[in-house]
Structures are given as structure tokens and as C-alpha cells.
C-alpha positions as CSV (number, residue, x, y, z in Angstrom):
1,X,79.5,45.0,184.2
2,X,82.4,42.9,182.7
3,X,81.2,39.1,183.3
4,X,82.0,35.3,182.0
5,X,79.2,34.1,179.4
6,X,78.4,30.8,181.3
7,X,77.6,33.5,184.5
8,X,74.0,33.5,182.9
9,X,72.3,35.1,186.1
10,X,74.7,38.3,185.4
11,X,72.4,39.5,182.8
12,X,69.5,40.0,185.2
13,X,71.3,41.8,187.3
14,X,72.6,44.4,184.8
15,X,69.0,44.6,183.4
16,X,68.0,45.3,186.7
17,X,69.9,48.3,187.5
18,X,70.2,49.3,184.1
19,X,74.1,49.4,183.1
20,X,75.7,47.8,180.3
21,X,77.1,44.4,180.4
22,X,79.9,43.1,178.5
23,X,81.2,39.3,177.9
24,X,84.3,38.4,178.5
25,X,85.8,35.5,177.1
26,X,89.5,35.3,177.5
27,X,90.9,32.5,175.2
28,X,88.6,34.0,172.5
29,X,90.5,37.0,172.9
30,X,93.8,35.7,172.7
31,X,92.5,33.6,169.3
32,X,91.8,36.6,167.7
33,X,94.8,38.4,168.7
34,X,97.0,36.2,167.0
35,X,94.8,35.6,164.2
36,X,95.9,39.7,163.9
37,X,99.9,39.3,164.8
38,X,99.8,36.7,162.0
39,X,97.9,38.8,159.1
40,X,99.9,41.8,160.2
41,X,103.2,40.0,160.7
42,X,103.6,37.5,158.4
43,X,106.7,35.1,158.5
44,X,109.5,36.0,155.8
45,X,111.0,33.9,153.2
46,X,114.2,33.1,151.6
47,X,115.3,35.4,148.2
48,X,117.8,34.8,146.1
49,X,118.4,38.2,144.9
50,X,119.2,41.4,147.1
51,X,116.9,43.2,144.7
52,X,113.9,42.0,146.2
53,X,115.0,43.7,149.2
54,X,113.8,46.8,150.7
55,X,115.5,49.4,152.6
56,X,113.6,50.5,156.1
57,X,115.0,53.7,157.5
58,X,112.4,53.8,160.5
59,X,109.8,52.3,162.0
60,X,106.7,54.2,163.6
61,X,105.3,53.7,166.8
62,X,103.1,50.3,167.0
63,X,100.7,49.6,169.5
64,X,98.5,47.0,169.9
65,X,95.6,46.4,172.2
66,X,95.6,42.9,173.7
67,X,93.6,42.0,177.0
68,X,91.9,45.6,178.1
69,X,90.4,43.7,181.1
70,X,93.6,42.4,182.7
71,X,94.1,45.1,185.0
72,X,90.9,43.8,186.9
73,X,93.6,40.7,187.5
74,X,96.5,42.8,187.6
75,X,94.7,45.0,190.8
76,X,97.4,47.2,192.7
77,X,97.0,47.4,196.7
78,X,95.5,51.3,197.6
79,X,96.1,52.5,200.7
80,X,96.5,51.0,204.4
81,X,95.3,47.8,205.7
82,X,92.6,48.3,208.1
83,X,93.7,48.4,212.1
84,X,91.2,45.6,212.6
85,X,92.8,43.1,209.9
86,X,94.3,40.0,210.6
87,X,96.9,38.0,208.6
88,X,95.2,34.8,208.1
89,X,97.0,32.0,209.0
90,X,98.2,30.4,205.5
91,X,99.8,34.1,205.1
92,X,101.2,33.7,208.8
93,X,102.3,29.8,207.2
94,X,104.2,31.3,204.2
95,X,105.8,34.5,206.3
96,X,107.6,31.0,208.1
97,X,108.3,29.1,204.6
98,X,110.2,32.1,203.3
99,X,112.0,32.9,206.7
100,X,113.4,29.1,206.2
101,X,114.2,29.6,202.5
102,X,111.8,26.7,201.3
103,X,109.9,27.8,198.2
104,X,105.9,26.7,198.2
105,X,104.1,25.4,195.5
106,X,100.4,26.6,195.7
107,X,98.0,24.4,194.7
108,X,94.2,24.8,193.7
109,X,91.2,23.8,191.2
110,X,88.8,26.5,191.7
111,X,85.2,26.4,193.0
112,X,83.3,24.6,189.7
113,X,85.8,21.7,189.3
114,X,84.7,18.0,190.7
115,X,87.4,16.0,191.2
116,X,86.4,12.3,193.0
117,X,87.7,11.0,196.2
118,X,90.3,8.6,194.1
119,X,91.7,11.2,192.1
120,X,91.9,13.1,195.5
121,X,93.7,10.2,197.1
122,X,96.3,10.4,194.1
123,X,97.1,14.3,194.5
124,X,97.6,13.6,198.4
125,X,100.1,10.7,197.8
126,X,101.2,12.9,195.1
127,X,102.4,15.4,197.4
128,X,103.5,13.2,200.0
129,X,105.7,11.6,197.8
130,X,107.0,14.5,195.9
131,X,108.8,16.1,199.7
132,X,107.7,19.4,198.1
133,X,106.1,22.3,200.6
134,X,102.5,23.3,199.4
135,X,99.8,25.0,200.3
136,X,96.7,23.0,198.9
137,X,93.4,24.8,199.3
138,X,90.3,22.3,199.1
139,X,86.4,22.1,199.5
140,X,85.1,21.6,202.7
141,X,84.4,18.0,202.2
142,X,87.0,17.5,199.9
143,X,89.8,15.5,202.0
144,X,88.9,13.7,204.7
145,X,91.6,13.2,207.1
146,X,91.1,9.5,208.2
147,X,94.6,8.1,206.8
148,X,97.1,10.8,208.6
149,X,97.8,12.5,205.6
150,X,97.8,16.4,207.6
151,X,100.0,14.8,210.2
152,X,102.5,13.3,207.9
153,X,102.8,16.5,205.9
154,X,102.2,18.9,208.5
155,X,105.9,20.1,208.8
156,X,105.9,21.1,205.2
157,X,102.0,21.2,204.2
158,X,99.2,23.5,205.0
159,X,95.7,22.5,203.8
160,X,93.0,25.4,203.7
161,X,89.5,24.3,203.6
162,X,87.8,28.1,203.4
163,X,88.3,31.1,200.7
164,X,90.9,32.3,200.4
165,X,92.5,35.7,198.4
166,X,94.5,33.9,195.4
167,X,96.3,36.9,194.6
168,X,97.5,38.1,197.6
169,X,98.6,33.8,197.9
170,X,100.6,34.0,194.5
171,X,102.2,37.5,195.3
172,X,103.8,35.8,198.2
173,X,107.2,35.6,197.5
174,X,107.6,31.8,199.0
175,X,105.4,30.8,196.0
176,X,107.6,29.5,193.4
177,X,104.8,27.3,191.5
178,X,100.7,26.7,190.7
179,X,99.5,23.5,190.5
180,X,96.1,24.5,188.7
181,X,92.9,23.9,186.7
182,X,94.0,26.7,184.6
183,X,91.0,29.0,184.8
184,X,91.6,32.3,183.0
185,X,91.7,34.2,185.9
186,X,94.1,31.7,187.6
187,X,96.3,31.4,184.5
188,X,96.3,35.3,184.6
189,X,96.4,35.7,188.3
190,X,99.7,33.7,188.2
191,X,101.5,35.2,184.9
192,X,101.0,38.5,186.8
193,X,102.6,37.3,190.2
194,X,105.5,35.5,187.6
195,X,104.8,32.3,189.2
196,X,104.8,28.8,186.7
197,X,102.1,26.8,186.6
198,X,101.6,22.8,186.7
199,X,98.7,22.8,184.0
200,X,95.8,20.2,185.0
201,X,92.5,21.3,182.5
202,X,89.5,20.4,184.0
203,X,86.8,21.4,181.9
204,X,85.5,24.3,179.5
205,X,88.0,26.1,178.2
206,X,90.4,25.1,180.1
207,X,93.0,22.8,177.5
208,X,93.2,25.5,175.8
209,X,94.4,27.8,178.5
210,X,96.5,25.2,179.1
211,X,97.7,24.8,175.8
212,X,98.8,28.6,176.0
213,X,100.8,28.2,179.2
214,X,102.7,25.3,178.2
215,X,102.9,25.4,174.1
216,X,102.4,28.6,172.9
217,X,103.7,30.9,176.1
218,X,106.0,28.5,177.7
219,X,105.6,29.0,181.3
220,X,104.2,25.8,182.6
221,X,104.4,21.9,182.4
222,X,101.4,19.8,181.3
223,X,99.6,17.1,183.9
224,X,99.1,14.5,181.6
225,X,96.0,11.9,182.4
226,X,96.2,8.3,182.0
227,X,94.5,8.1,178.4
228,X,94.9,11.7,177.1
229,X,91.6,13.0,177.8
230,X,90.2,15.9,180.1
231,X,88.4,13.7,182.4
232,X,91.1,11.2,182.4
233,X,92.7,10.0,185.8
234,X,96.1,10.9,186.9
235,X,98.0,9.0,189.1
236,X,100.2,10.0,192.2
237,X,103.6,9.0,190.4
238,X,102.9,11.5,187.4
239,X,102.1,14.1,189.8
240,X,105.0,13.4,192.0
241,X,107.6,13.5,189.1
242,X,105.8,16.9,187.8
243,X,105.6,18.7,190.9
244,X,109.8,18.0,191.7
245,X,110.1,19.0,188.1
246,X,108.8,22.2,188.4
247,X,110.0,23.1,191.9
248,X,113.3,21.5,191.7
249,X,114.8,20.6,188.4
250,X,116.4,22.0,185.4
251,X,113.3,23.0,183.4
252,X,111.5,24.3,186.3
253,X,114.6,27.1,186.4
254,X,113.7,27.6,182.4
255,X,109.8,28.2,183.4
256,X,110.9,30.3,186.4
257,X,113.2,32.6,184.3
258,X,110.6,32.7,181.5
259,X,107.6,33.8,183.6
260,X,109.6,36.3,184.9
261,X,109.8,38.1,181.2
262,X,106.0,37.5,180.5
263,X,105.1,38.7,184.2
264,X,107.1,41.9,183.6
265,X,105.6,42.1,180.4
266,X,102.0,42.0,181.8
267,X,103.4,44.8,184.5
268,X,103.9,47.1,181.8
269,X,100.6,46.6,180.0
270,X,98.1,47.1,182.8
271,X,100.7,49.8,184.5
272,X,99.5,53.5,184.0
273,X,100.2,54.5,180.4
274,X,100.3,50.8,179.1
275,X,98.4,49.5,176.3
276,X,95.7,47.6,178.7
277,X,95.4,50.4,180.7
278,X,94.5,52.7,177.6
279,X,92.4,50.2,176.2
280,X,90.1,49.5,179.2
281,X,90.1,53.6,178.8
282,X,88.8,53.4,175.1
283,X,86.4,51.2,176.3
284,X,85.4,53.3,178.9
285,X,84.9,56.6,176.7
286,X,83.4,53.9,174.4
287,X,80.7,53.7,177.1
288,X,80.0,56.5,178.3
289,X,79.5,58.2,174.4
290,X,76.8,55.4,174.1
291,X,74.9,56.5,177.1
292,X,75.4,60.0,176.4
């Protein structure tokens, strides 16, 4: 069992049925990966002398390790759809954003984060304002339609208020950008569908992450609250000028053409032969030679 740490009531159940269980954080493992690409690769300085140089007349085959658990995000589709299956409707809504060439930007905060009616409020008039299509999937008691918002929006807005398959949203080709909390599986669920993400931290780890997509990676823009902080409020016109930024300006195209590269990237990692997919193999063996 490959679980989160803070999913505490996953230990019972791998005690119960007796099979291992492994922690998975994935920040920590991205920290410690380039803690290695900087010992192994350090940065090179200026000589004066052509002596101190070093004729290379190959170099070996080098292949690191990095994120063995990544296929579970990067999951390929086996087999037929069932005859009974029906495309739910928010698939049905982005089949018809697509067929009128109007790219979607998918918004969503997970299931852990609380976010309070006034912040709620902002994203709404956010969106409103902005005159981007999205596709904004909320709690059940969430948003309360009692100003008109749905109607005002509903030509160019879809709000979901049930579960939903995130990957099977982001793969959609209408998506074009992820306004998210920047969960590690959302942040790798969307590199993997080569979709850019509006990064809004909500707690945890999750500045971090966000620090990654936007700093280190380069495939997002920052949400920036009112006073800096995690908890801080954001209001609508911050939102508003983000959200057209990302889905229609200049460095929205950079992001676009950049996640594209890290996307295909990830593709070749956790594709058959890749260095995820033989590391997730390792661990595997790894297991199995235990038990044995």
C-alpha cells in the first residue's frame, strides 16, 4: 500500500491484511532529488588557463530515478468502456467548448481545503469578471446560488457540485488551464495532461508545490493573497487579472509551450521502459525479496 503520511487510518488497514505500507511524500522527494543533481552536478566556473581543462571523449549512460510512484498519476486507459457507461454531463459540456474552439480553464481545491463564503464570493466575481469559460467543481454547500451567479455565467460556466474524475477532466483537450490548491496529485495530475496551473496554496505542503510549479519548473502563475500569507484573502480583481493572464495573454503562451516539454517529459518516464516505470519495478522486486 503506497499512501500519504497525514492518511493515519491507512496503517490499520495494511496491518490488517498484512501487506507492506509505504509513505509517500512527494515534495520530500523532489527535495532530495535535487539535493543529488546538485552534489552530482555541480555548477562550473571560470579558468584562466586551458590547462585546467579536460578532454571528454564520451559520456556513459546516466539514469536517474526520480518519482517511481508517478505512474499511479500517469494511469493509461486499458480496454473498452463499459456498454452501460454514460458520459457525464461536464464531459458532455467540454465535448461542446471544444466543438466551438473556446479553451476551459478547470478549476478546483480538493476535498480537505476550507475556503469561507467571502473568499467564495471573490472567486465567483472573479470568474465573472474575467469572461473566461471554466468548469468550477465545488462542495455541495459550497455556492449558494441566491445572487444569479449560474445564470449569468451559464453560457460559458459549468459548476459541478459531485465527484468528479480529475484526470479524465484535465485530459480533455478544451482544458487549457488549472486553477488549483496545488495538491501533489493535482500538480502531477496536470503536468501529466500538459495543462498550466494558476497556483493558490492552501495548506500543508502545498507553497511548496507551488513554489515548484511556478519558480523552480515554470509552468504556472502564483495567486498572490492580500498580505503574503497562506491563509490570506484574495480578492476578485487579482483573480480576474490571473485567470486572463493565463488563458489569454502573452505569458500564458510561455507556460502553455513550457508544460508541453515537462508533460512529454513525464510521458517518457512512467512510459514502459522509462526510468519511473523501472523504478516502481525495483521497488517491486525490492518487495517481494523481503517477503520471500
Amino acid at each position: 500500500m503506497i499512501t500519504y503520511g497525514f492518511l493515519g487510518w491507512t496503517l490499520d488497514s495494511a496491518q490488517k491484511f498484512g501487506i507492506p505500507r509505504l509513505v509517500y511524500y512527494g515534495m520530500s522527494n523532489y527535495s532530495v532529488s535535487l539535493t543529488a543533481v546538485a552534489s552530482q552536478s555541480r555548477q562550473l566556473t571560470a579558468s584562466t588557463s586551458w590547462n585546467q581543462y579536460t578532454l571528454i571523449t564520451g559520456i556513459g549512460k546516466w539514469d536517474r530515478k526520480y518519482g517511481a510512484l508517478d505512474r499511479f498519476v500517469w494511469r493509461r486507459r486499458l480496454g473498452k468502456k463499459q456498454e452501460n457507461y454514460q458520459t457525464p454531463s461536464w464531459i458532455q459540456w467540454l465535448d461542446r467548448k471544444q466543438e466551438e474552439g473556446k479553451p476551459v480553464l478547470y478549476v478546483a481545491f480538493g476535498s480537505q481545503a476550507d475556503i469561507s463564503r467571502e473568499q467564495i464570493k471573490q472567486i465567483k466575481t472573479g470568474l465573472e469578471k474575467s469572461g473566461v469559460n471554466f468548469l468550477w467543481v465545488v462542495g455541495k454547500n459550497q455556492v449558494e446560488d441566491d445572487d444569479g451567479f449560474e445564470y449569468r455565467v451559464k453560457d460559458r460556466g459549468m459548476l459541478v457540485k459531485e465527484w468528479v474524475d480529475q484526470r479524465e477532466i484535465l485530459e480533455h483537450s478544451s482544458v487549457q488551464g488549472f486553477l488549483s490548491h496545488c495538491g501533489w496529485n493535482s500538480v502531477m495530475e496536470s503536468i501529466c495532461a500538459k495543462v498550466p496551473i494558476l497556483a493558490w496554496p492552501m495548506m500543508a505542503e502545498q507553497p511548496l508545490n507551488a513554489k515548484m510549479v511556478v519558480e523552480e519548473i515554470g509552468i504556472g502563475l502564483r495567486v498572490e493573497t492580500s498580505d503574503g500569507s497562506m491563509n490570506g484573502f484574495v480578492k476578485w480583481e487579482k483573480l480576474e487579472k490571473v485567470m486572463k493572464e493565463l488563458m489569454e495573454g502573452e505569458m500564458g503562451k510561455q507556460l502553455w509551450k513550457k508544460v508541453k516539454q515537462v508533460g512529454g517529459a513525464a510521458a517518457e518516464a512512467v512510459a514502459e521502459g522509462g526510468s519511473s516505470w523501472n523504478a516502481l519495478n525495483e521497488l517491486i522486486n525490492e518487495l517481494h525479496a523481503q517477503r520471500d
